[in-house]
Each structure stands twice: as C-alpha cells, then as structure tokens.
C-alpha positions as CSV (number, residue, x, y, z in Angstrom):
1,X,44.9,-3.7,60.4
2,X,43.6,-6.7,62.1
3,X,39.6,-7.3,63.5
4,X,41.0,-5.7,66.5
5,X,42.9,-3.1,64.7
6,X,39.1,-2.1,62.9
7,X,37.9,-1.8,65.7
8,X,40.8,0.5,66.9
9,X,40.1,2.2,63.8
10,X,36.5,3.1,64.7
11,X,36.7,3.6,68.0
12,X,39.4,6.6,67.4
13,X,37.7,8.0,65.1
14,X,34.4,8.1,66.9
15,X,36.8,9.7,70.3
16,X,38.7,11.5,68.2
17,X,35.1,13.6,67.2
18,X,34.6,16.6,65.3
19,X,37.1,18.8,66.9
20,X,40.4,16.2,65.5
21,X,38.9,16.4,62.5
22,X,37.8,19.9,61.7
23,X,41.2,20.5,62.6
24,X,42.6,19.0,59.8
25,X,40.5,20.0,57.7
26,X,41.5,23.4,58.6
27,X,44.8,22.5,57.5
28,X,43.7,21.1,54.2
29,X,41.9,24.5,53.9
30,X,45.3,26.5,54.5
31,X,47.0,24.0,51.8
32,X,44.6,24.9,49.1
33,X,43.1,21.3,49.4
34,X,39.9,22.0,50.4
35,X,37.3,24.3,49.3
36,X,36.3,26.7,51.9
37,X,32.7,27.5,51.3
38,X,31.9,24.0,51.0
39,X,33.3,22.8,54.3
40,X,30.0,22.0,55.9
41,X,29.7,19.0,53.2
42,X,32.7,17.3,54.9
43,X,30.9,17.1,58.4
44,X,28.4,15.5,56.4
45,X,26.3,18.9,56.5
46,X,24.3,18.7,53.1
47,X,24.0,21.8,50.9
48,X,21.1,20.5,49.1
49,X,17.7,19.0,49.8
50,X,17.2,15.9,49.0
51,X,14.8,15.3,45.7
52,X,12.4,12.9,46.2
53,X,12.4,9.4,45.0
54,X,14.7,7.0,43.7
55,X,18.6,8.0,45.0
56,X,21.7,6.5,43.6
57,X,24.7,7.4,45.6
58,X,28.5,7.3,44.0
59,X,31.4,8.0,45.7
60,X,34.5,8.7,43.9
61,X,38.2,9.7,44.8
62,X,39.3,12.4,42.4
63,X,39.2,13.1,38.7
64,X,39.9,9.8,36.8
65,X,37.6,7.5,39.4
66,X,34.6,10.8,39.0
67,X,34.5,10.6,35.2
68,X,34.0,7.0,36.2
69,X,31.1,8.0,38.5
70,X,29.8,10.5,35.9
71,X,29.6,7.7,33.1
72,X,27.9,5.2,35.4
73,X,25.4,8.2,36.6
74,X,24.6,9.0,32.7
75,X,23.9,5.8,32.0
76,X,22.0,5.3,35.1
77,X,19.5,7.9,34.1
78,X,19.4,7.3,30.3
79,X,17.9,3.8,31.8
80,X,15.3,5.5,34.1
81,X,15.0,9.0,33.6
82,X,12.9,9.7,37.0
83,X,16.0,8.8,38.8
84,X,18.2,10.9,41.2
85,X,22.0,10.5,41.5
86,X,24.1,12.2,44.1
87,X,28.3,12.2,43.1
88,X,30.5,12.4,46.0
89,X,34.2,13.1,45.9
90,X,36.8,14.7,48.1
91,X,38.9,17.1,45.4
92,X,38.4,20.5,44.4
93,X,39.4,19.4,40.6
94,X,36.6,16.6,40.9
95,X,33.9,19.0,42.7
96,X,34.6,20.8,39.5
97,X,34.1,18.8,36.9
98,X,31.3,16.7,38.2
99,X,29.8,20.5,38.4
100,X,30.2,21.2,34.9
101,X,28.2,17.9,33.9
102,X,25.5,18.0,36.7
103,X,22.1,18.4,35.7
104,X,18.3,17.9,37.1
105,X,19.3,14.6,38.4
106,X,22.4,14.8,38.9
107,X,24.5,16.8,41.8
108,X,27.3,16.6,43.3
109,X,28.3,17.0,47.6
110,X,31.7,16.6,49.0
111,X,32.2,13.4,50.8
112,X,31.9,13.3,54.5
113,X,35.4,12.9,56.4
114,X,35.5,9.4,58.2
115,X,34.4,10.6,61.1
116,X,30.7,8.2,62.3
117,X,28.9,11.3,63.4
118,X,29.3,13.1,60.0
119,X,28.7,9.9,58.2
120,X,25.5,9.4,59.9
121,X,24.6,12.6,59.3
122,X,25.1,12.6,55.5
123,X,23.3,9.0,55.1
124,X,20.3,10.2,57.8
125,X,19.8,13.6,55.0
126,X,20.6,11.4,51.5
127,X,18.6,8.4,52.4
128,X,20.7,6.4,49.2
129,X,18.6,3.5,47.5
130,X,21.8,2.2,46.3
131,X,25.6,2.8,47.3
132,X,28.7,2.5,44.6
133,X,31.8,3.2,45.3
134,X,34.7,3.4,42.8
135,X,37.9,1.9,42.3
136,X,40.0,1.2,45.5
137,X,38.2,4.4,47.8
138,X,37.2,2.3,51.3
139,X,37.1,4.6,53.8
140,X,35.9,2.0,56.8
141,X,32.8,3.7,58.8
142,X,31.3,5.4,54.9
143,X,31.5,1.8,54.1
144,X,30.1,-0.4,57.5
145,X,27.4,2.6,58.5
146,X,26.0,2.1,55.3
147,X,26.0,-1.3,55.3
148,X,24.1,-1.5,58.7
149,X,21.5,0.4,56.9
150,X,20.8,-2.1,54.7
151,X,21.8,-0.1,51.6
152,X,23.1,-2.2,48.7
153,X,26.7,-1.7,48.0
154,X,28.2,-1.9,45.1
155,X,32.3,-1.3,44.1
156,X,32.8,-0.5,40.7
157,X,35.9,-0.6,38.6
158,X,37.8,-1.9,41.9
159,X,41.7,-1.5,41.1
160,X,44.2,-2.1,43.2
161,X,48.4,-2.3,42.3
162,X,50.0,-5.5,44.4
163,X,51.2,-3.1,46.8
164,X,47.5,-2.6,48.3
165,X,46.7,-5.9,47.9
166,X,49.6,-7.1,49.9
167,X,48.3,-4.4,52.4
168,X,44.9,-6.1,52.7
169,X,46.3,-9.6,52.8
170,X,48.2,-8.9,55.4
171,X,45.3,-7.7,57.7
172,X,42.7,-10.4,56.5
173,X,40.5,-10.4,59.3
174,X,39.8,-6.7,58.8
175,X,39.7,-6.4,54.7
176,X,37.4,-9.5,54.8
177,X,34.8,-7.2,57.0
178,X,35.2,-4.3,54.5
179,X,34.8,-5.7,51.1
180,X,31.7,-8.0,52.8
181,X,30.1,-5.6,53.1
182,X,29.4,-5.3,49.3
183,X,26.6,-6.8,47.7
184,X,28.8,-6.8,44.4
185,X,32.1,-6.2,42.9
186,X,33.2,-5.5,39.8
187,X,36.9,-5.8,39.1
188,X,39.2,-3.4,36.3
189,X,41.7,-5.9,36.0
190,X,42.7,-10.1,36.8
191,X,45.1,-8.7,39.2
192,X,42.7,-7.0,41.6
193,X,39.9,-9.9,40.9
194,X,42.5,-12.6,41.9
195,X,43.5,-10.5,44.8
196,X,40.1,-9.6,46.2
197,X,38.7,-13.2,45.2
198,X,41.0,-14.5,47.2
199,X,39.7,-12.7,50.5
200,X,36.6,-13.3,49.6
201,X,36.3,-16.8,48.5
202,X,35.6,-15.7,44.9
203,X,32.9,-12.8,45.1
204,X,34.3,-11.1,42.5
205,X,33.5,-10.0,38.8
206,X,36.5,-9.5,36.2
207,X,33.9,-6.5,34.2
208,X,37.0,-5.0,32.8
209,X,38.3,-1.4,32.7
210,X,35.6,1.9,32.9
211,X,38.0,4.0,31.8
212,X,38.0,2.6,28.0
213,X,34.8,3.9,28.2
214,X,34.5,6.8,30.5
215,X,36.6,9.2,29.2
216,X,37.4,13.1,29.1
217,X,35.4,16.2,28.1
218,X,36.8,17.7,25.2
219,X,38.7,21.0,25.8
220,X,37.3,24.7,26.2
221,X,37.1,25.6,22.0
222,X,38.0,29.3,23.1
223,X,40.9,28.4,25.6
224,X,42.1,25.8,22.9
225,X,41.9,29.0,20.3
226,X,43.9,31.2,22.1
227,X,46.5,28.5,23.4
228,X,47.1,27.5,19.7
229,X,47.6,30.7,18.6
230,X,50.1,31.8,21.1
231,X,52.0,28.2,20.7
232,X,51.7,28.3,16.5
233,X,54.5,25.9,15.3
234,X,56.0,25.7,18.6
235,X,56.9,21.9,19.7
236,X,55.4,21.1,22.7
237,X,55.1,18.0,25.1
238,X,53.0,17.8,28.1
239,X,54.7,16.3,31.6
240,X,51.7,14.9,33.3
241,X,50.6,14.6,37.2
242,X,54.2,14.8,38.3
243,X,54.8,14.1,41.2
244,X,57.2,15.5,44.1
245,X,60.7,14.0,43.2
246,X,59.7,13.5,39.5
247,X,59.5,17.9,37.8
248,X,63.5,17.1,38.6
249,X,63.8,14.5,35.5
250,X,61.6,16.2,33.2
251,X,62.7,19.6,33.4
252,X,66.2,18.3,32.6
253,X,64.8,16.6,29.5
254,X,63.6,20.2,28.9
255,X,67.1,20.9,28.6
256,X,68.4,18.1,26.8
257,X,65.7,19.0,24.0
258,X,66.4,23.1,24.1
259,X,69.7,22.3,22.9
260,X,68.5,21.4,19.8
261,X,64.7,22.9,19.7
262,X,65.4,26.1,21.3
263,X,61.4,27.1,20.7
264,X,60.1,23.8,22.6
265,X,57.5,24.4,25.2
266,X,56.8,22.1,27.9
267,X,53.4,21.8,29.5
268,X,54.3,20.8,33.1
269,X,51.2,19.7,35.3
270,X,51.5,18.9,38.5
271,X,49.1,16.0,40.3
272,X,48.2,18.6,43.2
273,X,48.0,22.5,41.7
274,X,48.8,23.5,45.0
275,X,52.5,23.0,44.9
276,X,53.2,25.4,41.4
277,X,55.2,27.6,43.5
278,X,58.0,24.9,44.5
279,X,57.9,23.7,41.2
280,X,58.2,27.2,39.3
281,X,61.1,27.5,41.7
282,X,62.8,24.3,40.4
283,X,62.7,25.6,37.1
284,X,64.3,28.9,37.4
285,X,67.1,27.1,39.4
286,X,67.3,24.9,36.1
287,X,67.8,28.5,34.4
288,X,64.5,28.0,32.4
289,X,61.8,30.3,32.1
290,X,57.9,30.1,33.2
291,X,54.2,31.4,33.4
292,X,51.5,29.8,35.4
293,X,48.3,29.2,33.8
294,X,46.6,30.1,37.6
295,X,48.3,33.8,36.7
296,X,45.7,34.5,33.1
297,X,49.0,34.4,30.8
298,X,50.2,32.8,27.8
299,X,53.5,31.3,27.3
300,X,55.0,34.1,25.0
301,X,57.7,32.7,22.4
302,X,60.4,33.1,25.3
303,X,59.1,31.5,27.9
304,X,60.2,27.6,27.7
305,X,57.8,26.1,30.5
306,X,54.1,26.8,30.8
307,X,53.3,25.5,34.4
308,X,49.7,24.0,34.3
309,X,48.2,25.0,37.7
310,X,44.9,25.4,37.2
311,X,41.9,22.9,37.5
312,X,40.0,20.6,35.3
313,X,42.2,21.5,32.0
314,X,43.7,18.5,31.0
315,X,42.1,17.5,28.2
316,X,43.6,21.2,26.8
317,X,46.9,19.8,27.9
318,X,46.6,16.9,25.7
319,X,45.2,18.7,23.0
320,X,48.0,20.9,22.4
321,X,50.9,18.1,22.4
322,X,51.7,15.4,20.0
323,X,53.6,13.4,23.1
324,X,52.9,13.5,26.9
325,X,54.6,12.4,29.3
326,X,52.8,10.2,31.9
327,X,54.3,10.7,35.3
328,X,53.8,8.8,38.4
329,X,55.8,6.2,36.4
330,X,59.3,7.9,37.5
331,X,58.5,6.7,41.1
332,X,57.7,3.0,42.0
333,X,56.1,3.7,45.0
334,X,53.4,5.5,42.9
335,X,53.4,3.0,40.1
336,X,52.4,4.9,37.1
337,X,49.2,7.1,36.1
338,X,46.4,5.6,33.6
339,X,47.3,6.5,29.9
340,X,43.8,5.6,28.6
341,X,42.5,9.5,28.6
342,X,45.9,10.8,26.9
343,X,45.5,8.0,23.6
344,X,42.0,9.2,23.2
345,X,42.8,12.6,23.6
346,X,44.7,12.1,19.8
347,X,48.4,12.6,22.5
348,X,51.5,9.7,22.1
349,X,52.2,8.1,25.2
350,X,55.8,8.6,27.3
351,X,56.6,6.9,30.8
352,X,59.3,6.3,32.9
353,X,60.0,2.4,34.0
354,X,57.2,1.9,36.7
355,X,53.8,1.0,35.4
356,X,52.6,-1.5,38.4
357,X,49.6,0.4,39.2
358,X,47.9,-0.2,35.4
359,X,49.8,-3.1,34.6
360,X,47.5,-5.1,32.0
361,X,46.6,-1.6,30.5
362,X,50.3,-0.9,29.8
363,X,51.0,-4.3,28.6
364,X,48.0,-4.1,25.8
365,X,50.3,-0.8,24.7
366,X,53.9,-2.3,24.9
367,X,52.3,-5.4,22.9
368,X,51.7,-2.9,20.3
369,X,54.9,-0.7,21.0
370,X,52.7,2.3,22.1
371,X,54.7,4.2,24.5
372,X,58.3,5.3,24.6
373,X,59.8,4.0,28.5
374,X,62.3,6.6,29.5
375,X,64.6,5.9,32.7
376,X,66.8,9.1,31.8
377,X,66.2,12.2,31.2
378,X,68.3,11.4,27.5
379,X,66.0,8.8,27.1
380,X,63.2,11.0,28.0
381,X,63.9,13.7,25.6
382,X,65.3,10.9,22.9
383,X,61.3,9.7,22.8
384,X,59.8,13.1,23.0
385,X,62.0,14.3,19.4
386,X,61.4,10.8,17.6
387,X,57.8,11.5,18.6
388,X,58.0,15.3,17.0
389,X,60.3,14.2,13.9
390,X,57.7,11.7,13.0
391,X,59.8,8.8,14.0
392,X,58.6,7.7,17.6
393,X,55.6,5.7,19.1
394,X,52.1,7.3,17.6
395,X,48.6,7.6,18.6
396,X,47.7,5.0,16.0
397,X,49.6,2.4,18.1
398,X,47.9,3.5,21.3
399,X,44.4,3.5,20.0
400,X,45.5,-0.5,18.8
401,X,46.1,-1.4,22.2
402,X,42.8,0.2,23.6
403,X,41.5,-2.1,21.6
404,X,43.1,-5.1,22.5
405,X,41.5,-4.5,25.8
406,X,38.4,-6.4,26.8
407,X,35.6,-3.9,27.1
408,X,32.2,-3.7,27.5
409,X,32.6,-3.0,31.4
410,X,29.9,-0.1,31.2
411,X,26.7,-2.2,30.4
412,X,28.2,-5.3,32.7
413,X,28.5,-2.9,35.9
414,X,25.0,-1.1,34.8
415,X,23.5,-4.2,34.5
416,X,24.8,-5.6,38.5
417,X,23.4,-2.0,39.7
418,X,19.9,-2.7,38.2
419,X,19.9,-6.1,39.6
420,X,20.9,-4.7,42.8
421,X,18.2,-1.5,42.8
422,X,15.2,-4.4,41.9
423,X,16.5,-6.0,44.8
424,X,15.9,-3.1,46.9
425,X,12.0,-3.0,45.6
426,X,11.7,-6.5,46.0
C-alpha cells in the first residue's frame, strides 16, 4: 500500500459506507464470528454511557493481545484508582474474558469495523484521554481519526514476524503515516524494534515481552473437578489453536500413540470454535471417536478425542495435560503460536518446525531444550510419550527459559502511558 494506496484505502471505505459493511458483518454473524446482540458495537453504536473523567482506551485483537490489555488496564488503575478504562476487541472469546475481569472501571465494547463513520461515532461517544493499541492490530482510519483528535497514541507490545514487516517495508510511504501517528512504541522483541525503527528513523522502545507478565486466569475449580475425575489416570495431551491443514497431523499422532496407550485422550482445540464440525468429521474419518465440549459431555473412557469447542477454557486445557502441543507451528505461513501461557500453566511444550512469529521467545526455550520440535506425526507422538514416561522436555526447562527472557516490560510500558496521560494535562 503506497501514500496513494492509503488513500485508496480510506476513500473505499468511506464509499463503501455502512451498507458493505453491515453486510459482512452479517456474514460473520452466520459464521458464528460475531456476537449478535452486540452488533451495534461494531458500527460504533456504544452500549454504555460513558463515566465521567479520566478515559483510557485499549484496543486489542483477540485473547492473547486482551490479557495484554487487561494487565496494562489493572495496572493502570492500581496507579490511579479514579480512573476509567474502556477494552476493545473484535472476538467473541475476548468479549468474554475481558467480561469476566471487568469491574467499576473497567468495561469492555466491541471494536468499531473500519468503516470512518462508525469510527467517528465510537470516538465522538468515548471521548478517550489516551489511545493504546496492542501488538501488531493497525486498522488505518481507528488509527488516523484518532490521531486527528489529538489523542495520544500509544502501541504496546508491538510484534510483528518478518513476514509483516516485509509487508510494511514494501509500502513505506503508507506504514510511515500509520505508525507516526504514535506518540510511543513499545516493542516485544529486537526483530519488530529493528523493523519498525527502521521506518521510523529509530522511534522505537525494545520494553520486552507483556506476555511474561500478563498471563492466564486459572481454570474453573469445578470444571477442573469434574474433568479430572472423568480423565483419572488417563494420558492426555492438548493439540492447541490448530489450524485448518494442521488437526490432519495431530490426529494421526493420536494414532501412532493409541497403538501403544490405547486410553490416551487428546484435547484438540481449535483456533476458531466455529469450525468443530469439520474437524469432528476428520476424526471419525481417522476411525477415532469424539465429544465436543460445546455439547455439556465428558469424554467417557472410550471416547479417544475430546474436541475443545467452547470459549475462554484454555487454561483447563493446559491444566489437565502434562504436554501440549502448540499449533500454528505445522504451517509457515502462520509461524507458530506463543508458548508463554502453556509453561506457566505447569504444561511441557510441543511444536512443529515453524516458530517465526515468536522467534526470540522460542530461542530462550531451545537454549534450554524446552520443547520437543515434531515435523511428523512419529515425531509428534515420539515427544508426547517421552513427555508421559518421564523422559521428554519438562516444565522445569520452560520455566528456565522464561527466565532467560528480559522482563520488566509491564512497569516500562506503564510508565510511557503516564508520561503520555501528564502530557495530555499539561
């Protein structure tokens, strides 16, 4: 996207108006990707009236970017109680979770689509003192309309994997008049600072990772009672945010391990809930046998895969399994998924070979030989029984290479948001 192409951008997207857009939001309803009572939130119709003083606005993606958002908002208002923060995202799975940590000052609204009109609208009813977006979520007009109201922007935890980076090197002209429009950024990783820095003539902070110090809520104690009771000595291993193109590889390391361990359960989760029925499908044509979570039941001790299509229950996942296998790292285009939340959830660490998108995270773990990298399914199901027979890569190792990572990200990114709020007094 050049200057030119921007501008494109912006101009389509203000023709395009409300009735392009509502229809594909329609669509996303039909897909199970949207949440139908809250639709008016997306044409930037607010739900909620806005409390008075001080606003802090985050936006955030989906679940790993809003437990971000919700430890920056915590820490926000352990500063300055009388504060208000707003949490946008654009999931279901996020709307929920920020929902089940909201409080007196702190709400949550889905995010406007890109549309200008429904931006406007959302920024004329919220009236944010300060703007912080997470990670690598730019969506052009959120970003330049609230720039041009003189909010201060910040991006926290900015990540990018080099294929995004090559993306906004190759339209400079245009990424230069995005990220300028932050007042601050705060980079996860030396690969994302070098890459933004570089458009930007250094305006860029290395802060480190927020997700060594965000992490998850601990799992339901009742759901966690009745899952362990149904499992008992059951071994189990959880196949994590698969991917279409990846259930295919673990399911047959299923089978390689049923051979020997005819009571293993796998926990397969997919990355979007909404396609359970095509994967259920691709496990009875492996000849295996299911139950969705979605459908109330329990894996009983015949059942061999326990499909994990429900909501906000990860951290349950991880509880119940002594490995987990990351996906996202069986396809290069997707580049791997952030192991930080399974360590600390007391789960070993699996992949397959491609780890681009947390590069410097998984090289603190293969420094300490914390995670088994699988390009088979033999090789899959090799890691997941040394893992069970006591013999594979542990938790131990993993929490070692959290470690080794440079932290203290938290109070560096709380402390550019306060500089950037007095600013606003001043």
């Amino acid at each position: 996207m050049s200057a030119w192409g921007l501008t494109a951008y912006r101009t389509a997207t203000t023709l395009a108006g409300g009735v392009v857009f509502g229809q594909l939001l329609v669509k996303r309803v039909e897909a199970g990707k949207e949440d139908a009572g809250r639709l008016p939130e997306r044409r930037g119709e607010a739900s909620e009236t806005r409390p008075d003083g001080v606003l802090i606005w985050l936006h955030s993606a989906s679940v790993g970017e809003s437990l971000v958002a919700l430890s920056l908002a915590e820490g926000l208002i352990e500063r300055d109680g009388a504060r208000q923060v707003l949490i946008t995202s654009g999931t279901r799975t996020s709307a929920e979770l920020i929902a089940r940590r909201a409080g007196p000052n702190l709400r949550h609204q889905y995010v406007p689509a890109d549309n200008p009109a429904w931006v406007r609208r959302f920024l004329d009813h919220w009236r944010p003192d300060l703007a912080v977006f997470t990670e690598s979520e730019l969506w052009p007009n959120l970003v330049l309309e609230t720039a041009a109201r003189g909010v201060p922007l910040a991006l926290a935890n900015a990540r990018m994997n080099e294929k995004s980076l090559n993306g906004w090197r190759r339209w400079p002209h245009s990424a230069k008049a995005i990220l300028s429009a932050f007042d601050w950024i705060g980079a996860a990783d030396g690969r994302t600072a070098g890459g933004l820095g570089y458009l930007l003539d250094g305006k860029v902070v290395q802060t480190g990772n927020l997700k060594l110090e965000a992490g998850l809520p601990d799992p339901d104690p009742e759901a966690l009672s009745q899952a362990r009771g149904a499992l008992g000595a059951r071994p189990v291993f959880t196949a994590a945010s698969t991917h279409a193109g990846e259930e295919s590889t673990v399911i047959a390391a299923h089978g390689e391990l049923l051979k020997t361990r005819p009571d293993a359960l796998m926990i397969l989760a997919p990355r979007h809930p909404e396609r359970a029925g095509d994967v259920a499908a691709m496990v009875e044509r492996a000849g295996l046998s299911a139950v969705r979570r979605s459908q109330g039941a329990l894996p009983d001790p015949h059942k061999q895969v326990w499909i994990a299509d429900t909501l906000g229950e990860m951290p349950l996942w991880y509880a119940l399994s002594p490995v987990t296998v990351v996906c996202g790292s069986f396809l290069e285009a997707i580049g791997g998924h952030n192991p930080i939340e399974v360590t600390r959830a007391g789960s070993a660490v699996a992949t397959g070979p491609y780890a681009a998108s947390f590069a410097e995270v998984y090289a603190a773990y293969d420094a300490e030989e914390a995670r088994a990298v699988a390009r088979t399914p033999q090789d899959l199901a090799a890691a997941i029984e040394a893992v069970w027979s006591g013999a594979g890569v542990s938790v131990a190792a993993g929490l070692r290479a959290l470690e080794a990572l440079p932290g203290g990200a938290r109070a560096a990114t709380l402390d550019a948001l306060e500089t950037l709020l007095e600013g606003r007094r001043s």
